[in-house]
C-alpha positions in Angstrom: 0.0 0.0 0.0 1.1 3.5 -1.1 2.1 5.8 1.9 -0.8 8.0 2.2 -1.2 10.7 4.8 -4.4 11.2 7.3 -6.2 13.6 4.9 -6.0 11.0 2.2 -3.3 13.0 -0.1 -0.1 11.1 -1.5 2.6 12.6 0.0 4.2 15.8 -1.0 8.0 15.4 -3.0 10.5 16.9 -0.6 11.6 20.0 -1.9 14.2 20.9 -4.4 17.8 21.4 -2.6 20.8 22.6 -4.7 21.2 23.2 -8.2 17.9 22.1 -9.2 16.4 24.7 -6.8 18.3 27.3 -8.3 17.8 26.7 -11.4 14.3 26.3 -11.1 14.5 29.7 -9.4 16.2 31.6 -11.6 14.3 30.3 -14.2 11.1 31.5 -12.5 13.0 34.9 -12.2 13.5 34.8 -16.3 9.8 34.3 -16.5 8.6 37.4 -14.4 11.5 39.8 -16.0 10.0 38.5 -20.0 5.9 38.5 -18.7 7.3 42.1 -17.5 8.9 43.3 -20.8 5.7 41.8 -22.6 3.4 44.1 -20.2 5.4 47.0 -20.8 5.3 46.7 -24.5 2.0 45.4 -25.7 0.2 49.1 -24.5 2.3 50.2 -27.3 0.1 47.9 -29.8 -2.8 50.1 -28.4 -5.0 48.0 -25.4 -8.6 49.1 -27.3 -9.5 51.2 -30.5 -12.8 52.3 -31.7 -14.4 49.0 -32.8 -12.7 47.0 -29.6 -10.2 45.3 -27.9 -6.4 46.4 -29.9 -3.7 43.9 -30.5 -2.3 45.1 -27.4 -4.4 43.4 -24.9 -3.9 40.1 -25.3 -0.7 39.8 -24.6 -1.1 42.6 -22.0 -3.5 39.8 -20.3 -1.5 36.7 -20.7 2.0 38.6 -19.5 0.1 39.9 -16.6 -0.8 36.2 -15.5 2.4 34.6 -16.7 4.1 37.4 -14.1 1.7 36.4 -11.7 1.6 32.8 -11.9 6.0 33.0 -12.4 6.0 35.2 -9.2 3.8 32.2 -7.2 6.2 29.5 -8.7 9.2 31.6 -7.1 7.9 31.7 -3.7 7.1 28.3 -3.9 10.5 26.8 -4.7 11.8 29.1 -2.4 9.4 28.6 0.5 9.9 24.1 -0.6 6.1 24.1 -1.2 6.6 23.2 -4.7 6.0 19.2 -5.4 8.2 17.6 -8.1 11.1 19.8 -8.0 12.9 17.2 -6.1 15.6 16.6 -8.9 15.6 16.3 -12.8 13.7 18.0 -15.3 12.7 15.7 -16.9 11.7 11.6 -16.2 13.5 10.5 -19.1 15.8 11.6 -22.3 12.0 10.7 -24.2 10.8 13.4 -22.5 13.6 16.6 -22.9 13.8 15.1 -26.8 9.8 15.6 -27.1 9.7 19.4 -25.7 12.6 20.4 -28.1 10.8 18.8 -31.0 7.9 21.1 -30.1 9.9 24.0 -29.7 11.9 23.3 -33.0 8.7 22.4 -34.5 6.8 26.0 -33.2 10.1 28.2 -34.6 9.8 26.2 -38.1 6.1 27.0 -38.5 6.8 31.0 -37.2 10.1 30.8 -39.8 6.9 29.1 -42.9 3.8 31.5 -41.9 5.4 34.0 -44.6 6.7 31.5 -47.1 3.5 28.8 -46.8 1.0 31.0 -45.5 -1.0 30.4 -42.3 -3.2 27.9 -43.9 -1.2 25.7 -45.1 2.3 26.0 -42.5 -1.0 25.4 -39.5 -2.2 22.4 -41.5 1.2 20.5 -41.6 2.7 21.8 -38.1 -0.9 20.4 -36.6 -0.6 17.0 -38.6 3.1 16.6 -37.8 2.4 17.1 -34.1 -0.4 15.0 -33.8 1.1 12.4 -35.8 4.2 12.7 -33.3 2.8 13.0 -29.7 -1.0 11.9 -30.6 -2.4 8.8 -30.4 -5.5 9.1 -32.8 -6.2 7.5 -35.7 -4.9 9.4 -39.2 -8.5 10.3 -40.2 -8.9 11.9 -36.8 -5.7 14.1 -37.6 -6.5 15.4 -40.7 -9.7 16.4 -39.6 -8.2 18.4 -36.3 -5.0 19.4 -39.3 -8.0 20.9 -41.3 -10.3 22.5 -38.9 -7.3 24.0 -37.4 -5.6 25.5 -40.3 -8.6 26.5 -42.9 -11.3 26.6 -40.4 -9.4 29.1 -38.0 -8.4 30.5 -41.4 -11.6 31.3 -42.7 -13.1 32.4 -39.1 -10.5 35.1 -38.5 -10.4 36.1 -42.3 -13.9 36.0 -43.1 -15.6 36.4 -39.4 -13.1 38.8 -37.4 -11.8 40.9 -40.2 -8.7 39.4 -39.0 -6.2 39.5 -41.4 -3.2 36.3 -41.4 -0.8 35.5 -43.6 -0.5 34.0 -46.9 1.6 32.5 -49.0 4.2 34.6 -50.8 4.8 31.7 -52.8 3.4 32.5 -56.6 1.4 29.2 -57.6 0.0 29.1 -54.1 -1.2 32.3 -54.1 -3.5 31.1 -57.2 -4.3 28.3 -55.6 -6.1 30.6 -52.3 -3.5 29.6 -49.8 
């Protein structure tokens, strides 16, 4: 039987000592300082215009709750009331390979917006990552690649005046994308 404590809760993971502490502090301290610099630019993008909300306050938003959220991590780790900052990073090599196949994978689709456009650069980062990390069948993930890419396409386009970008890419151009 799994040690269990009176209220019924697993355990918590001792705290993090050492290096891993620091890191994960510092790294906490990297998060406030870019939520920070994101809050004290996105006014700049204007927070509201006449017809609404301006492409300012969006990221106003989120960088005011990544800030937030950063600042509770750090007192956390400090205070050792964080669970599962005991050691490692990660649980396996699997695991550090997957997140920098993400992050690779979100830099090549922000390097392809301009070249492919947003419909098609969405359609094949959405079915690459699903066909990596995802466990559904390939008709699932075409449908999800579709909906994602031409559907959000069409709804920001069409629906919220929102203009995104297409391809600069000659014969694509005819073809819509």
């Amino acid at each position: 039987m799994d040690a269990v404590t009176e209220a019924g809760a697993p355990p918590a993971a001792p705290p993090a000592t050492g290096r891993a502490r620091l890191v994960h502090q510092a790294t906490a301290v990297v998060f406030v300082a870019a939520a920070v610099y994101v809050a004290a630019t996105a006014p700049g993008l204007g927070l509201y215009d006449g017809r609404g909300p301006g492409a300012g306050l969006f990221p106003f938003v989120v960088a005011i709750g990544w800030a937030v959220l950063s600042a509770v991590w750090f007192v956390q780790i400090t205070t050792g009331r964080s669970a599962g900052t005991e050691g490692r990073f990660f649980d396996s090599l699997d695991g550090a390979r997957r997140v920098a196949l993400l992050a690779g994978g979100i830099i090549l689709l922000a390097v392809a917006l301009p070249i492919l456009g947003f419909q098609l650069a969405t359609f094949v980062f959405v079915a690459l990552f699903l066909g990596v990390y995802g466990r559904h069948h390939w008709v699932v993930t075409a449908a999800v690649a579709l909906g994602a890419s031409f559907g959000l396409f069409t709804a920001f386009t069409r629906l919220l005046d929102v203009s995104l970008p297409v391809s600069s890419i000659p014969f694509l151009v005819d073809l819509g994308l």
